[in-house]
Every structure is written in C-alpha cells, then in structure tokens.
Rosetta silent file (secondary structure, phi, psi, omega in degrees, C-alpha in Angstrom):
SEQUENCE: XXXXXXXXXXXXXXXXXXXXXXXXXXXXXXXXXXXXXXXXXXXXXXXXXXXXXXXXXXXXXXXXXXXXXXXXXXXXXXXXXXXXXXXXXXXXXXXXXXXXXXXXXXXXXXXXXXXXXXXXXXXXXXXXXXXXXXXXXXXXXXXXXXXXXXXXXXXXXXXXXXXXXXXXXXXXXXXXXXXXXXXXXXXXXXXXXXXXXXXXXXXXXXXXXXXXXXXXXXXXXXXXXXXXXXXXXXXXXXXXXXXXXXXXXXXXXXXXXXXXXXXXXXXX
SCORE:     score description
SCORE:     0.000 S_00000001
   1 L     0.000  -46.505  176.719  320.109   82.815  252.664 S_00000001
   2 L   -74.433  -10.589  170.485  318.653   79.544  250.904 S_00000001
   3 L   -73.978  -25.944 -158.571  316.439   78.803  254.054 S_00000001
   4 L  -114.996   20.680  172.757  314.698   81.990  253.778 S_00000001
   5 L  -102.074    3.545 -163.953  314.813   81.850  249.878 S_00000001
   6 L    13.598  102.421 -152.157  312.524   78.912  249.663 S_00000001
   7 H   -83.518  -28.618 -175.144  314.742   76.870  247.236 S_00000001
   8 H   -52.500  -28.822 -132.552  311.371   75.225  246.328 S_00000001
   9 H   -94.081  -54.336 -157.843  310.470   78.739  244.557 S_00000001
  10 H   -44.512  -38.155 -177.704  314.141   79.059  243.441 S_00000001
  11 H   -72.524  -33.558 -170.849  313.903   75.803  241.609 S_00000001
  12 H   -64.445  -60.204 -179.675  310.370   76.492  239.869 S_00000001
  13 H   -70.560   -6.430  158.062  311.854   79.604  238.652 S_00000001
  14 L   -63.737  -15.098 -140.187  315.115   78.245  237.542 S_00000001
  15 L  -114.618  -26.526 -171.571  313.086   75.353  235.775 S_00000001
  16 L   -96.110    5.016 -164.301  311.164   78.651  233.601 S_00000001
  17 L   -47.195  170.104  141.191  314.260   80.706  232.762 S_00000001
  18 L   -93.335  105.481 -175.848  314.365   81.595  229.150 S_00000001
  19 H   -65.361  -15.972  165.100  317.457   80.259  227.855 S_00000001
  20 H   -60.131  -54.113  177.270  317.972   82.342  225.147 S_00000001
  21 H   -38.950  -31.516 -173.962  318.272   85.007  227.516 S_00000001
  22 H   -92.968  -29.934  157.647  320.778   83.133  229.491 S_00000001
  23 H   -29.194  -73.959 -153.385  322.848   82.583  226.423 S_00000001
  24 H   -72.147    9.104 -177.315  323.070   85.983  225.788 S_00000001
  25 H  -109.599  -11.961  160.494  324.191   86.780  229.116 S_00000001
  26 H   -66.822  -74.514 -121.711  327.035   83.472  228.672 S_00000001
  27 L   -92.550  -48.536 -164.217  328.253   85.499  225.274 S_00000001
  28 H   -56.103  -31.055  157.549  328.433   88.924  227.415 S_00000001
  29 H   -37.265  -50.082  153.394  331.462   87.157  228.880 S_00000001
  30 H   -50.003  -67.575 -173.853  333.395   87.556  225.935 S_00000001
  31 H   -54.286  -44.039 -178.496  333.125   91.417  225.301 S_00000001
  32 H   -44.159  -59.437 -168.031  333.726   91.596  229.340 S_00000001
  33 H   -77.819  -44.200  171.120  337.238   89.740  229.552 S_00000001
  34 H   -51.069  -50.698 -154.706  338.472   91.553  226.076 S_00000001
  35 H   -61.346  -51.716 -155.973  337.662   95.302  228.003 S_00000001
  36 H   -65.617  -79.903  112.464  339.818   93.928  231.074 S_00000001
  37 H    51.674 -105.086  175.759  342.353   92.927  228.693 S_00000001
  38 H   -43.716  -17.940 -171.459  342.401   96.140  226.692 S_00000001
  39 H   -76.165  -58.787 -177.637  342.530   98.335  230.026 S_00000001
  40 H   -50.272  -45.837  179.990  345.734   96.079  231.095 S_00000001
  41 H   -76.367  -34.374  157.810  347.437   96.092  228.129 S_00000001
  42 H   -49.696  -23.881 -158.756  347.018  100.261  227.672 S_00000001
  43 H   -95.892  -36.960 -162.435  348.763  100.279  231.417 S_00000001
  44 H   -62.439  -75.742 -156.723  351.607   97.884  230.457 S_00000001
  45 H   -23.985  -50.887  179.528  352.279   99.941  227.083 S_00000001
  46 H   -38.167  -32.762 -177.176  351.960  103.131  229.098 S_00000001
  47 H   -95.396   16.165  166.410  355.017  101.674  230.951 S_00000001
  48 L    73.155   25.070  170.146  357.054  101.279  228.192 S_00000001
  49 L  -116.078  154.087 -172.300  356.539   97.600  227.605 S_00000001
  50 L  -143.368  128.413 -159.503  354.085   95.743  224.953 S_00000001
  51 L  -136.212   99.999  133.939  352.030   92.458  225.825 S_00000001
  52 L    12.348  155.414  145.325  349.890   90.639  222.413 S_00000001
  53 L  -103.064   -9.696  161.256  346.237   90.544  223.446 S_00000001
  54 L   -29.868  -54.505 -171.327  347.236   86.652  222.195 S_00000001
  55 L   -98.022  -38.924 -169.580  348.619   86.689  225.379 S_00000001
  56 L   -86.459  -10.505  142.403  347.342   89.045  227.445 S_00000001
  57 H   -17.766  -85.746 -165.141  343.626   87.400  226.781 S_00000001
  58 H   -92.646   34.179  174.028  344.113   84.642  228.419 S_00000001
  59 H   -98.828  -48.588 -136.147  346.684   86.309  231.384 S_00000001
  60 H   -90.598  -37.761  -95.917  343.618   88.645  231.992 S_00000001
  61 H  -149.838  -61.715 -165.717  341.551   84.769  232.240 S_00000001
  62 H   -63.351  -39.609  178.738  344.175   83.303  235.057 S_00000001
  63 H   -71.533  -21.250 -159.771  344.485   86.177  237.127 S_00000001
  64 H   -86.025  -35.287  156.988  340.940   86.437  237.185 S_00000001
  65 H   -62.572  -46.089 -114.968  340.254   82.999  238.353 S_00000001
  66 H  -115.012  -46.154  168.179  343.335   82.930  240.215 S_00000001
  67 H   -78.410  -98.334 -152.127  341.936   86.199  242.383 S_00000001
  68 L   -29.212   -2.374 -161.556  338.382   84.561  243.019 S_00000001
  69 L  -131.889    3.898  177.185  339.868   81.635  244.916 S_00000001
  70 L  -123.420   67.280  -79.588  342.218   83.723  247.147 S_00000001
  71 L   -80.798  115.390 -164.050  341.504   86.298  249.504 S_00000001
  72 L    74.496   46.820 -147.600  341.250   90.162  248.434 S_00000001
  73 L   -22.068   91.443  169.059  341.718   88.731  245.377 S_00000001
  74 L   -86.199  -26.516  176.387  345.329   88.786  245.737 S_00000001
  75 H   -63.712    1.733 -164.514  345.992   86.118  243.192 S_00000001
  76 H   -82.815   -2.169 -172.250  345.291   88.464  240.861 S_00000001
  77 H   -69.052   -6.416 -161.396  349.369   89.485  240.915 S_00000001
  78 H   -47.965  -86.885  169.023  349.879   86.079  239.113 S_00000001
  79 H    15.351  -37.313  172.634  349.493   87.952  236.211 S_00000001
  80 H   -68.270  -71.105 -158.150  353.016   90.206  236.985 S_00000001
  81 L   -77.010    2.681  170.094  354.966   86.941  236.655 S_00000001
  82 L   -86.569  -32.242  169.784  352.960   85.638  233.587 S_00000001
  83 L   -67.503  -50.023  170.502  353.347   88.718  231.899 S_00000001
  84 L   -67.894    1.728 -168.879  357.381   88.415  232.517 S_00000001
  85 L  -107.383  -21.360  174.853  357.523   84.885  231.517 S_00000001
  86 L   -70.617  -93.209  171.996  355.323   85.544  228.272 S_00000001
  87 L   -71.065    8.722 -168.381  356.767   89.084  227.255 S_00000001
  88 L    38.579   39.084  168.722  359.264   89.961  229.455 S_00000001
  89 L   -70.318  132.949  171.766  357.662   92.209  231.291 S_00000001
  90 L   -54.320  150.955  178.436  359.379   93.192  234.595 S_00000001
  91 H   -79.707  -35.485  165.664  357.317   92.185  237.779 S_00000001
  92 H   -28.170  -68.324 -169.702  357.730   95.172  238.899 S_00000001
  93 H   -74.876  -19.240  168.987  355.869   96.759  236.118 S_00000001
  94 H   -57.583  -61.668 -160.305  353.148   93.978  236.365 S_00000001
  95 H   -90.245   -0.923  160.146  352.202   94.349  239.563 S_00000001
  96 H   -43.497  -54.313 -170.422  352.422   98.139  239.301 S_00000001
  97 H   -82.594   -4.146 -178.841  349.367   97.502  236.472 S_00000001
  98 H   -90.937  -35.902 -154.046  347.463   95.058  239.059 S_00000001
  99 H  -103.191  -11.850  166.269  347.847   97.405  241.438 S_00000001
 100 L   -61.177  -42.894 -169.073  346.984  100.436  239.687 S_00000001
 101 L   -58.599  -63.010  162.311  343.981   98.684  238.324 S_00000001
 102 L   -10.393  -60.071 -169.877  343.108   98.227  242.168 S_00000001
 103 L  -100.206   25.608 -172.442  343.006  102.202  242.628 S_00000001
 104 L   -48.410  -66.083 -167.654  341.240  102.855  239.415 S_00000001
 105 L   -60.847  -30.964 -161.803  338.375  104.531  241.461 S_00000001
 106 L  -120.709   53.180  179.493  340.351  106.112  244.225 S_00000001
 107 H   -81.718    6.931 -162.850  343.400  107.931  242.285 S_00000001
 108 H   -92.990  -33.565  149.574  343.441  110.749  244.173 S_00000001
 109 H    -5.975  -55.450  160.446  344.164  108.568  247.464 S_00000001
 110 H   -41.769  -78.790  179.980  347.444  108.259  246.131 S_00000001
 111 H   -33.676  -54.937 -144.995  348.415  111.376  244.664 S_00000001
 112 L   -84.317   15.405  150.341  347.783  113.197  248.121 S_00000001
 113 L   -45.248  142.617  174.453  349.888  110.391  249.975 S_00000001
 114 L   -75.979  140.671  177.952  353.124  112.562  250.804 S_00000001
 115 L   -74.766  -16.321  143.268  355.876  111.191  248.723 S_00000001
 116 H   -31.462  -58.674  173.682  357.613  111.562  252.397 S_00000001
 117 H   -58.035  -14.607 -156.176  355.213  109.543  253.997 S_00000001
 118 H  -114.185  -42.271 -170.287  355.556  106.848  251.714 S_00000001
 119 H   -57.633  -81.366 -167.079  359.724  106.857  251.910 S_00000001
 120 H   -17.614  -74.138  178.895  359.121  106.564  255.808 S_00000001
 121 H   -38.195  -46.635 -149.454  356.775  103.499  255.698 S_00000001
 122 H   -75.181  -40.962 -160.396  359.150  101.882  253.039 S_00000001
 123 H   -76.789  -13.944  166.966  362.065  102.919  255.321 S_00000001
 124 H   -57.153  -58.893  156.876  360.488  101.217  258.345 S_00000001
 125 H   -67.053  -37.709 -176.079  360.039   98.278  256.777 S_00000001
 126 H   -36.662  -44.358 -178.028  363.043   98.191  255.281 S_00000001
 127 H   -69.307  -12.843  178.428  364.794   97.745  258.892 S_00000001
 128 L   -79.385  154.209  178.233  362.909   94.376  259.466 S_00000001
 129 L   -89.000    0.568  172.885  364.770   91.751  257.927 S_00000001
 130 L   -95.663   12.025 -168.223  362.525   90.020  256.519 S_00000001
 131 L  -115.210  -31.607 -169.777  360.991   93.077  254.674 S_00000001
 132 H   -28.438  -83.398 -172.838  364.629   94.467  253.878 S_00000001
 133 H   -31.581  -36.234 -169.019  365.070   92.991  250.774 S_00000001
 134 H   -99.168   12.511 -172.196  361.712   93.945  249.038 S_00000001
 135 H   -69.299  -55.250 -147.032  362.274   98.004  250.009 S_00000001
 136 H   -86.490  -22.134  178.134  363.676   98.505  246.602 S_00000001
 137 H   -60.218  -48.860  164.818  361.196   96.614  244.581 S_00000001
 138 H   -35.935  -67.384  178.899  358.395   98.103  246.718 S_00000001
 139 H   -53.280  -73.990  176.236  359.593  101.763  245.914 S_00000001
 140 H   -34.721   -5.743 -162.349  359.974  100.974  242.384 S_00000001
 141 H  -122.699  -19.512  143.046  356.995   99.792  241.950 S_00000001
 142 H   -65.139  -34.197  154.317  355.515  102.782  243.155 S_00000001
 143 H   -49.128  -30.416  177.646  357.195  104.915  241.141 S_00000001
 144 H   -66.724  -55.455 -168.300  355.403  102.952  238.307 S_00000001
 145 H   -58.032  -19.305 -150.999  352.147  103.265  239.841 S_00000001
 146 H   -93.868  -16.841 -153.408  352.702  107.102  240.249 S_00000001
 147 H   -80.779   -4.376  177.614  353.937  107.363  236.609 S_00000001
 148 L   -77.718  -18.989 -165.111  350.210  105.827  235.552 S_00000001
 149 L   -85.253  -43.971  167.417  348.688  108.047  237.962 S_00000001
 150 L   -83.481   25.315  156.093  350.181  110.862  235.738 S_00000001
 151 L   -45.880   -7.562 -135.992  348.849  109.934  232.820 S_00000001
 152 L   -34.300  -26.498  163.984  345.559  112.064  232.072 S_00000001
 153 L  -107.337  -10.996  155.238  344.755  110.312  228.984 S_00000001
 154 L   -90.281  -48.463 -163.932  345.364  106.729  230.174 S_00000001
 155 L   -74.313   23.326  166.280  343.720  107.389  233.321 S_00000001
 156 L  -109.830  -43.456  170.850  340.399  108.572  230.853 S_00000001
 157 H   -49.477  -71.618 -162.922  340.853  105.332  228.951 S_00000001
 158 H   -57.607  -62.792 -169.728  340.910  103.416  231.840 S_00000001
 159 H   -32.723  -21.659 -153.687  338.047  105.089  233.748 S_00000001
 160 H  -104.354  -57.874  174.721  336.050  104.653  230.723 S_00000001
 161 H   -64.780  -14.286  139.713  336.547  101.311  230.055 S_00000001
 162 H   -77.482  -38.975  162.519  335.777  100.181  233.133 S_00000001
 163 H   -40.810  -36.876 -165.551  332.693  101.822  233.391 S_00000001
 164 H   -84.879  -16.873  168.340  331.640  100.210  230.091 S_00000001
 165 H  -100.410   -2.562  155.314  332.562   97.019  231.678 S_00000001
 166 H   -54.489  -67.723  157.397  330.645   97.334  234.493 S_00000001
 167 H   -13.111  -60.619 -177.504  327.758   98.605  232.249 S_00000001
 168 H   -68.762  -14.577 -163.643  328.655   94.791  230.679 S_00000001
 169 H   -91.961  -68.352 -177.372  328.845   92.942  233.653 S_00000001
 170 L   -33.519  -25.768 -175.823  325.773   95.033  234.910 S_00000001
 171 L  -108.295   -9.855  179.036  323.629   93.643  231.704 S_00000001
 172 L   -77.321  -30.555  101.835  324.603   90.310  232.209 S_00000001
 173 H    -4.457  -54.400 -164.345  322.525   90.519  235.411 S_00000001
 174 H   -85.208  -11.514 -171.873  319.949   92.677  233.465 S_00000001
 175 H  -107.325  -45.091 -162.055  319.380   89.604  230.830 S_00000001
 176 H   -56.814  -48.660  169.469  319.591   87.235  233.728 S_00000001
 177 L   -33.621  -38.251 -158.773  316.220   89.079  235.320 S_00000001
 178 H   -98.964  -17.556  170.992  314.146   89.411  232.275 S_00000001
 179 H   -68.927   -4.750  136.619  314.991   85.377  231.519 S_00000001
 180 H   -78.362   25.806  164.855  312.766   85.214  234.896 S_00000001
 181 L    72.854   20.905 -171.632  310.156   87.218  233.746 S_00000001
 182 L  -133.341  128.005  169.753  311.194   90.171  235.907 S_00000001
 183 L   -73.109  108.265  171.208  312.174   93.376  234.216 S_00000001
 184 L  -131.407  133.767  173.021  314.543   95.859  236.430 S_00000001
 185 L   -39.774  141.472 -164.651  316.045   99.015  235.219 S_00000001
 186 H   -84.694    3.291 -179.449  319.522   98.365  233.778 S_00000001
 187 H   -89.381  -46.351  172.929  321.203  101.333  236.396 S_00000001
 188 H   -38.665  -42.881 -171.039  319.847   98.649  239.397 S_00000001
 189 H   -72.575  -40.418 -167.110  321.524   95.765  237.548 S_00000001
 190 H   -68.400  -52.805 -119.374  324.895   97.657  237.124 S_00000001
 191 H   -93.663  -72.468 -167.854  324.219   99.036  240.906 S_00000001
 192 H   -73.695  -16.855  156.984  323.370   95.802  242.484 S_00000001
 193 H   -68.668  -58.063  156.583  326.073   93.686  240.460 S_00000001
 194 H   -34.465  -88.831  172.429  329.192   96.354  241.245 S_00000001
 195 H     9.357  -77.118 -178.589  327.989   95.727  244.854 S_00000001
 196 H   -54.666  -59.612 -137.423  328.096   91.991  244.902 S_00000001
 197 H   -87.499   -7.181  168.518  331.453   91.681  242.826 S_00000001
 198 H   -82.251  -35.170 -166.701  332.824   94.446  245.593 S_00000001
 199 H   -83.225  -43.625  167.626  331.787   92.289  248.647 S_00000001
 200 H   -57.039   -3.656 -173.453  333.343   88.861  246.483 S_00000001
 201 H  -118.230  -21.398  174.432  336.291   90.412  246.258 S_00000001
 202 H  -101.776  -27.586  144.835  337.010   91.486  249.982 S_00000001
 203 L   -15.852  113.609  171.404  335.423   87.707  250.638 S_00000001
 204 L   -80.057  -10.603 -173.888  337.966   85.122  252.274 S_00000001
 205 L   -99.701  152.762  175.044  336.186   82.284  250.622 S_00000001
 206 H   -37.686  152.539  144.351  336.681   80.607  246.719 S_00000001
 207 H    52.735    5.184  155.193  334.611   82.731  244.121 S_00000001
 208 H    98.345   25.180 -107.448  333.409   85.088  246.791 S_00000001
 209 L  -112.821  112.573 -165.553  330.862   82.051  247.900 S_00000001
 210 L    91.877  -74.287 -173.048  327.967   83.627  249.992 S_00000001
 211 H   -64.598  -39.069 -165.627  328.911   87.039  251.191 S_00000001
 212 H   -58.119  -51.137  165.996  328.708   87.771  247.176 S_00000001
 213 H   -81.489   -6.196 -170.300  324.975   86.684  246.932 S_00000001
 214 H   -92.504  -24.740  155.775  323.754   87.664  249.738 S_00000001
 215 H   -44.653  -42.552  132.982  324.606   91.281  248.718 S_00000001
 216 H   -31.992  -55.899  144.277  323.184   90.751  245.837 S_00000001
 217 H   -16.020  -84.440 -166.766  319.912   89.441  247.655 S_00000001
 218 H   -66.792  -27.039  169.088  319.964   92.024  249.554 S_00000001
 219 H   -75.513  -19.536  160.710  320.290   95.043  247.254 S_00000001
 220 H   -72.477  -25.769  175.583  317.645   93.618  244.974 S_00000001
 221 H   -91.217  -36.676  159.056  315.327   93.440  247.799 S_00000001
 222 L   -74.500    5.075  163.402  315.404   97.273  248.770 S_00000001
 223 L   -98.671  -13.803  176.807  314.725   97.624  244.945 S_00000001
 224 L   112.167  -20.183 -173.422  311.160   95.870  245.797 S_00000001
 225 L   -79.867  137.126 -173.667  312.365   92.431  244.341 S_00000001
 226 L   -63.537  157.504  179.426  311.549   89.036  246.341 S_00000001
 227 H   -59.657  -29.856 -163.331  313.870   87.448  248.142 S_00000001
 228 H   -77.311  -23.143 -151.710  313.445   84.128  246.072 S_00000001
 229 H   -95.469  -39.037  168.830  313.466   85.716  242.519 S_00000001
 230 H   -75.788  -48.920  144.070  317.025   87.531  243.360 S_00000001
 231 H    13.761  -51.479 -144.248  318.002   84.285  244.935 S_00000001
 232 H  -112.431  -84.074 -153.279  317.282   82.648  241.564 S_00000001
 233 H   -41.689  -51.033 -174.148  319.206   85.620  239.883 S_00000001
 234 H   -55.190  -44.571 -160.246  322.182   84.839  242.023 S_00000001
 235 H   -79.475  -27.730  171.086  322.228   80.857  241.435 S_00000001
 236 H   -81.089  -25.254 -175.896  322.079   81.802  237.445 S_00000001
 237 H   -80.538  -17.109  157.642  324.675   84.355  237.537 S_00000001
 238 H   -66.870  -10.680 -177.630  326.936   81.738  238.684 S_00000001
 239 H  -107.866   10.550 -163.617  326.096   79.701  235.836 S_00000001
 240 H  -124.991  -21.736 -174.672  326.268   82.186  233.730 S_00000001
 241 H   -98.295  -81.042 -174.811  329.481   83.835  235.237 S_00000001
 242 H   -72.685  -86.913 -165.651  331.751   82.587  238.034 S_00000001
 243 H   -34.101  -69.697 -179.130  331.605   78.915  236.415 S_00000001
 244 H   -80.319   22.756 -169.261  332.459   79.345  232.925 S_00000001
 245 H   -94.117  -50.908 -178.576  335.065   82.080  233.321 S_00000001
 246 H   -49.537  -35.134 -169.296  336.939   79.445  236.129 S_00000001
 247 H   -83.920  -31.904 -173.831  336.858   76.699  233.217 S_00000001
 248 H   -58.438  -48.026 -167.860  337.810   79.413  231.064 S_00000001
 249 H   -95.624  -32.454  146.030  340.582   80.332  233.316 S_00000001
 250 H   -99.185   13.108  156.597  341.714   77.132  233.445 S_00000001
 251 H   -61.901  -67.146  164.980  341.910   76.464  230.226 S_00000001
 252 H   -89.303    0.696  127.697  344.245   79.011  229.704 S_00000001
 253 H   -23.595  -71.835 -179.102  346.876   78.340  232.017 S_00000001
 254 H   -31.900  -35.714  176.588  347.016   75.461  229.864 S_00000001
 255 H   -87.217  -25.370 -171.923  348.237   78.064  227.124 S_00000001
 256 L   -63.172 -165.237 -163.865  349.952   80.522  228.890 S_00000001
 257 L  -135.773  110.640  169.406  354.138   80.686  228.806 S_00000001
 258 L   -79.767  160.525  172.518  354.658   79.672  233.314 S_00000001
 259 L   -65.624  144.972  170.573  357.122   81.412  234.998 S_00000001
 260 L   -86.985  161.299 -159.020  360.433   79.561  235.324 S_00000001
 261 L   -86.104  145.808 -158.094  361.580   78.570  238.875 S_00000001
 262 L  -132.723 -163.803 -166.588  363.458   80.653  239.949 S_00000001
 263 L  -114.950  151.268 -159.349  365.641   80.862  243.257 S_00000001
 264 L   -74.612    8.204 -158.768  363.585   81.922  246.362 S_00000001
 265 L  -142.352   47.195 -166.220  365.721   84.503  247.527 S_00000001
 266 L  -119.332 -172.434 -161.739  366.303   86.315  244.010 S_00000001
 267 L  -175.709  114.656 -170.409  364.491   89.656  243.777 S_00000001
 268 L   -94.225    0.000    0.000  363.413   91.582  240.452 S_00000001
C-alpha cells in the first residue's frame, strides 16, 4: 500500500494538514471512550451489578488497547477480571457484557440459536477434559447474555449509543479529510471508518496494522478519492487515534485495581 501511495505525496500532504482540525479530531476521543463506557456500564447494571464510570473509564481504556494488540480482539475480556477486581463484579457477568457487546448488531443470531442446540455443544465439550471444567461457567454466562438479549430497552440504549459512537468515530475521520483540504460527506466517513475498524479487529496483527488501512484505502477510493490522499488520511488517523488511546490505555492500567493471582485451576 505505501509503494503505490507515493509516500512522497503522503508526506507533502501530511506537511499541509490543518492542525486545528487534527486537534479536534484528538478531543473526539474523549466523547468516544465515555459512550463505550456508558454502553458497558448500562449492561453490567442491567445484570444486577454497579461499576463507577471512575472505574469503568479507564477499564473501557485497557480493554480497548488490550483488544488491538491481540487477535479478534480477544483481549478485550481483560475487562471481566478488572471489573471483578475493581467492583466485584463476577467474571461471568463481565464477559457476558464483552460478549454481548460483540453481538450488538447481530441479536437475533442468538435468540434463534435453539436453547437445545446450545446445551448439546456445551454438553460435548463438557466430555473433553480439558473443556469439562468451564461447561458450567460457559452456560452461565450465557444465560447472562440471553438475559441482556431480553432487555428491549437496554438493547435500544445500546443500539443507539453505538450508532452515535460510530457517528463519533466516523467524524473523527470526517475532520481528518477536511484538515487535507478534501471535503467527503460525513455518511462515507462513518461508512469507510466502521469498515476499517471491522477488518482491525478480525486482524492477527497489533492495532490492526495494515489490513485496517488498506480497507480504508480502499473504500475511499471507490468514493472517487486518490489513493495517496486516503493514504494520508490513514497515517493521521493513527495519530490521531490508535496512538493516543494505546498511551491512554496504558496509562490507566497504571490506575486500575489488577486482578489478584489467583490459583490456575480455580473457576468462577
């Protein structure tokens, strides 16, 4: 992608950004990580548990780094045992809200699983022995997910507030463009950001590193935009994004309450 992006171009237009512009697309970071935040903390509550946004701020900050650097952003479960070590949240019910979060778009996937279908699988594994042990946490933690699924006014909360933070994410993108002089419709910006951050997230590599821009790239170039100028868009939205939320995210580790070690063969 940078061979055929002519990094000379990339740099000239990196060298003309308007930085006010790129501020305000550093500051959209804030508003972003509070929505994620408030969505999580609506699912724990839902579940009969209650997690600070003191705390669940910078939880919502670890996992999120913590998923960019792992594959399918799986790291994002951290979160379960930070929430129990902070608040006593059960892991169960943590990774219930990680995983819920997961099917925000697709809840009806779920529902029409057969609750049959789902014992079977569980009971299948259950006979291996190294799967034995995690049958009842596994079930349980479906039961969680299912009792969020029947929610109809959380699952309108959530749905909404994720839209609006795509819509935030999506503008963050839309300020990065017009600090290069290029104006694009703000449904392209949500459309071609959602995209990327879908392909970075199914990405085997740190921070989604490649497959993430080039998706980007490429969906800005069937909008009519050159390859070098989304290029450019890409190399800012890392400075504007994926860097300071990882310093961000490690920063707050530093604050967070760690889980305590526990014995490897215990089971919540």
């Amino acid at each position: 992608m940078i061979a055929i992006s002519h990094p000379d171009r990339i740099w000239a237009s990196l060298q003309q950004a308007d930085i006010t512009l790129i501020l305000a697309a550093l500051a959209l970071n804030l508003p972003v990580i509070w929505l994620r935040a408030l969505r999580a903390q609506l699912m724990v509550r839902q579940l009969g548990y209650s997690v600070p946004m003191r705390s669940m701020a910078p939880i919502q900050l670890v996992g999120q780094t913590s998923s960019t650097i792992t594959p399918a952003a799986s790291g994002d479960y951290v979160r379960a045992y930070l929430w129990r070590s902070s608040n006593g949240v059960p892991v169960r019910v943590g990774a219930a809200v990680v995983t819920f979060e997961r099917l925000t778009f697709a809840p009806l996937l779920f529902e029409l699983m057969p609750t049959n279908l789902e014992q079977w699988v569980l009971a299948k594994l259950g006979k291996r022995r190294i799967m034995g042990r995690f049958q009842e946490g596994a079930t349980v933690m479906i039961d969680q997910v299912r009792k969020l699924m029947k929610a109809p006014l959380l699952l309108a909360w959530t749905s909404g507030l994720t839209l609006v933070n795509f819509i935030a994410m999506g503008a963050q993108l839309w300020l990065v463009m017009l600090s290069l002089a290029h104006r694009v419709p703000i449904t392209q910006a949500v459309a071609a950001n959602s995209t990327s951050q879908v392909a970075g997230i199914i990405s085997t590599l740190p921070f989604g590193i490649g497959s993430q821009d080039a998706i980007l790239v490429t969906v800005f170039a069937g909008y009519g935009v050159t390859v070098s100028l989304a290029a450019s868009a890409a190399v800012l939205m890392r400075a504007t994004t994926t860097i300071p939320l990882a310093l961000a995210g490690l920063a707050a580790y530093l604050m967070v309450d760690k889980p305590a070690v526990r014995p490897a063969m215990e089971v919540e």
